[in-house]
C-alpha positions in Angstrom: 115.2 -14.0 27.9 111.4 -14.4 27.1 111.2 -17.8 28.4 113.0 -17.0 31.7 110.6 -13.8 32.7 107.5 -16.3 32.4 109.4 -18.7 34.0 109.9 -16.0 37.4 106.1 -15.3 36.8 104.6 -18.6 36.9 107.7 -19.3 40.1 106.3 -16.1 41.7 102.4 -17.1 41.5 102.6 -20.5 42.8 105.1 -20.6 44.9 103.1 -19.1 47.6 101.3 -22.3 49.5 98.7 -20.3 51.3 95.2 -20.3 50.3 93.9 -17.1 49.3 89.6 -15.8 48.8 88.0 -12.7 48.5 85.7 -10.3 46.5 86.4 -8.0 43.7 84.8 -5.0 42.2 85.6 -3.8 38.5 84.0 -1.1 36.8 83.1 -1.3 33.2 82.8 1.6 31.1 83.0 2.1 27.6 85.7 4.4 25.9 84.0 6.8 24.3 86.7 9.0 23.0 87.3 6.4 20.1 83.5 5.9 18.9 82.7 8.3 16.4 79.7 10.3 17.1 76.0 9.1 15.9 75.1 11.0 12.5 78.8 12.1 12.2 79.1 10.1 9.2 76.0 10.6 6.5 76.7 6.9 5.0 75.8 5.1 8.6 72.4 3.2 8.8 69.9 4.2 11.0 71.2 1.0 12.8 74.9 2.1 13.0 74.2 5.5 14.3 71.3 3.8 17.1 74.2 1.9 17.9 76.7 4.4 18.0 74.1 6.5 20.3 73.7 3.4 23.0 77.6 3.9 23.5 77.8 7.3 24.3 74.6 7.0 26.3 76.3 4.2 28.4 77.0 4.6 31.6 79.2 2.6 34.2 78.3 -0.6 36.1 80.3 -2.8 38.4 81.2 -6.4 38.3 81.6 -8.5 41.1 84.4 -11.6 41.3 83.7 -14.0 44.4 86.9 -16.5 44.4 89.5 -19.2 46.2 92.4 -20.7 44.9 90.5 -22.6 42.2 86.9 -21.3 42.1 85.5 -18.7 40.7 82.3 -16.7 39.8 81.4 -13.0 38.8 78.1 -11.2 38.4 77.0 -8.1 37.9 75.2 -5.6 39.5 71.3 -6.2 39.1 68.9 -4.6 36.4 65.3 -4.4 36.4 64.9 -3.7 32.8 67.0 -6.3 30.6 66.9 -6.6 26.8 64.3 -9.3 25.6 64.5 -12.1 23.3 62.7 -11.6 19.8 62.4 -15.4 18.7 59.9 -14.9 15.8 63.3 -13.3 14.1 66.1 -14.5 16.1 67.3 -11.1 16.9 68.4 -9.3 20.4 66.0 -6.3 20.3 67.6 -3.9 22.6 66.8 0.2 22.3 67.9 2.8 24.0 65.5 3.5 25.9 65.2 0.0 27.8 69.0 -1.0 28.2 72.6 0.3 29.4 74.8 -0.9 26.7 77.3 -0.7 29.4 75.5 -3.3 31.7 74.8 -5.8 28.5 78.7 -5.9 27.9 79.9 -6.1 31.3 78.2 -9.8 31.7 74.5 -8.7 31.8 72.0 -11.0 33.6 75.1 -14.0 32.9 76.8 -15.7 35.2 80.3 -16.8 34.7 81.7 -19.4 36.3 85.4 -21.4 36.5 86.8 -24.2 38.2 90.3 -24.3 37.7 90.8 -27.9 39.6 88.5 -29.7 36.6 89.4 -26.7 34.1 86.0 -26.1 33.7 84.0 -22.6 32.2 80.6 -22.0 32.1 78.5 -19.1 31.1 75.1 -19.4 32.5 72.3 -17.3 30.9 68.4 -17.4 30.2 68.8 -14.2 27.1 67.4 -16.8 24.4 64.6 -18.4 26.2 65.3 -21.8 28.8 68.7 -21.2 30.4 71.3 -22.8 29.2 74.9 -23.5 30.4 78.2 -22.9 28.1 81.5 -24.5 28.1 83.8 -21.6 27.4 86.8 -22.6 25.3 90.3 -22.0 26.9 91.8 -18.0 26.3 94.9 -18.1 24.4 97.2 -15.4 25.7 100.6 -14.0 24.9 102.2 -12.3 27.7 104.6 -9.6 27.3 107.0 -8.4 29.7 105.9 -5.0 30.0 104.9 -3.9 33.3 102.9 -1.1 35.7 102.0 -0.8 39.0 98.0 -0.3 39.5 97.0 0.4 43.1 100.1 -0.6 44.2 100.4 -4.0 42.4 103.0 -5.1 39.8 101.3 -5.9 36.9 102.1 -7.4 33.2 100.2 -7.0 30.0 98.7 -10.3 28.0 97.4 -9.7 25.0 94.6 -11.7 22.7 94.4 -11.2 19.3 91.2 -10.4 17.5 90.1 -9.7 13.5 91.1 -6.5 11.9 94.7 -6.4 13.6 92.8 -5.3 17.0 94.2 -6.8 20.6 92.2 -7.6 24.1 94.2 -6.2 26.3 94.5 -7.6 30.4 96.6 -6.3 32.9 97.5 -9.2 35.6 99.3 -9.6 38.8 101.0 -12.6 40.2 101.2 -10.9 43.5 97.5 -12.1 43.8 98.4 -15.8 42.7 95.0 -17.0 40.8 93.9 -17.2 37.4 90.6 -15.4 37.7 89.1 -12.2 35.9 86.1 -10.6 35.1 83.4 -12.4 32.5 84.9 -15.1 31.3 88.6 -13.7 30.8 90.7 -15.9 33.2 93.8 -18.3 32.9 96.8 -16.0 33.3 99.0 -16.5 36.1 97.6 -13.9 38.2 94.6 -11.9 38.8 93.6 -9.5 35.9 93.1 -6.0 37.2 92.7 -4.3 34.0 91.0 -5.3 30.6 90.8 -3.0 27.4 88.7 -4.7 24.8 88.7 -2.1 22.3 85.7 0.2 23.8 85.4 -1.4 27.2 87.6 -1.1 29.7 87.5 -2.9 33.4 89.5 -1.9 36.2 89.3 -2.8 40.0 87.8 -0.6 42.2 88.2 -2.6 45.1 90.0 -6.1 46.4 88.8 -7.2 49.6 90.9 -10.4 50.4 89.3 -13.2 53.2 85.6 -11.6 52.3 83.3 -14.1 53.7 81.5 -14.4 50.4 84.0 -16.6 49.1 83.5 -19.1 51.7 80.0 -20.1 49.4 80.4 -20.3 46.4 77.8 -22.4 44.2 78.7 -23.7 41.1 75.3 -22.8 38.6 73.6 -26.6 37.8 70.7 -25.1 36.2 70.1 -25.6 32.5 71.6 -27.8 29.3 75.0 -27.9 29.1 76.4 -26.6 26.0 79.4 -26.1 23.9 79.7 -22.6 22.3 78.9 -24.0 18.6 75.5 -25.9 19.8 74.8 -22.4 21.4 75.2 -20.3 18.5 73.3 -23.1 16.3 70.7 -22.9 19.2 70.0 -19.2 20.0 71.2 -17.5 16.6 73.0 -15.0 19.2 76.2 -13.2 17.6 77.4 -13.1 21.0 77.1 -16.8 21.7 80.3 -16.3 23.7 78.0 -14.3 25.9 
């Protein structure tokens, strides 16, 4: 029964011969409601509870997918003030008062990029120094048959596993037939219009099919190309997948 429901999904995606483009807007925002408070707990480090304050100080961005059939690439929205780079001891030094955690996990000053006709992901960034470009490894998804609707689309939940028994959660729909999503999280058979990733949530907040934008996109050249292991050994960055 499994195998037959993706079966009518993948038949339902690419059946449909016409070319399709456009812009999308997610919002990211963090889910507050299951971070425990900063100081709550008198055993968290000074660290912990800094950390725990950036999340309940976060506050929304939006993320912006430009695609076609096969191409891809999403932003988001511009910063002035970005986190900086401490090489002396290869550490991320990012403080409340200089950074929306929100912004930093939505994609940041990244750009992602995928090319579905080579099977090709990138994630351009500068956060450690020169710029350099990373070949994203392949998501491994498990898709359910459990469905909703979200503004109007049918959708089906995919899940990725992660440590401590804890699940990404995307919400795609083969009524849009293209494998995109938001930072880096592609490759279902259909566009994702919802991701939970334990405290972060994305959602669309608007689909505009045929915008012009998608009629140039520019795949990013600049910088080495990197896998995700000569990254992490390069920057020290625990979010080398960044």
């Amino acid at each position: 029964m499994r195998n037959i429901f993706l079966i009518l999904v993948l038949l339902g995606t690419y059946c449909l011969s016409a070319q399709i483009k456009g812009k999308i807007t997610y919002r990211l925002e963090t889910i507050k409601d299951s971070i425990e408070q900063p100081f709550e707990n008198p055993e968290n480090t000074e660290a912990q509870n800094e950390v725990f304050a950036m999340i309940h100080d976060a506050e929304p961005v939006e993320g912006y997918l430009v695609f076609n059939d096969s191409i891809a690439i999403y932003n988001v929205e511009p910063k002035i003030d970005i986190p900086g780079w401490n090489n002396s001891s290869d550490g991320l030094m990012i403080t409340r008062s200089n950074i929306n955690l929100s912004w930093v996990m939505a994609g940041g000053s990244s750009t992602y990029y995928n090319d579905w006709s080579r099977d090709y992901s990138i994630t351009q960034n500068s956060v450690s120094g020169p710029t350099k470009r990373v070949i994203q490894k392949p998501k491994e998804w498990t898709i359910t048959e459990e469905s909703k609707v979200i503004d109007g689309y049918t959708c089906y939940l995919a899940t990725i596993d992660k440590r401590n028994d804890k699940k990404v959660k995307a919400w795609f729909t083969p009524e849009i037939p293209v494998k995109h999503g938001p930072r880096g999280f592609n490759g279902l058979p259909g566009l994702i219009m919802e991701i939970e990733d334990i405290v972060l949530l994305w959602t669309v907040v608007k689909i505009d099919i045929d915008n012009p934008e998608a009629d140039d996109i520019i795949e990013p050249m600049e910088g080495e190309l990197l896998t995700q292991e000569e990254y992490i050994k390069f920057s020290g960055n625990p979010f080398g997948d960044n």
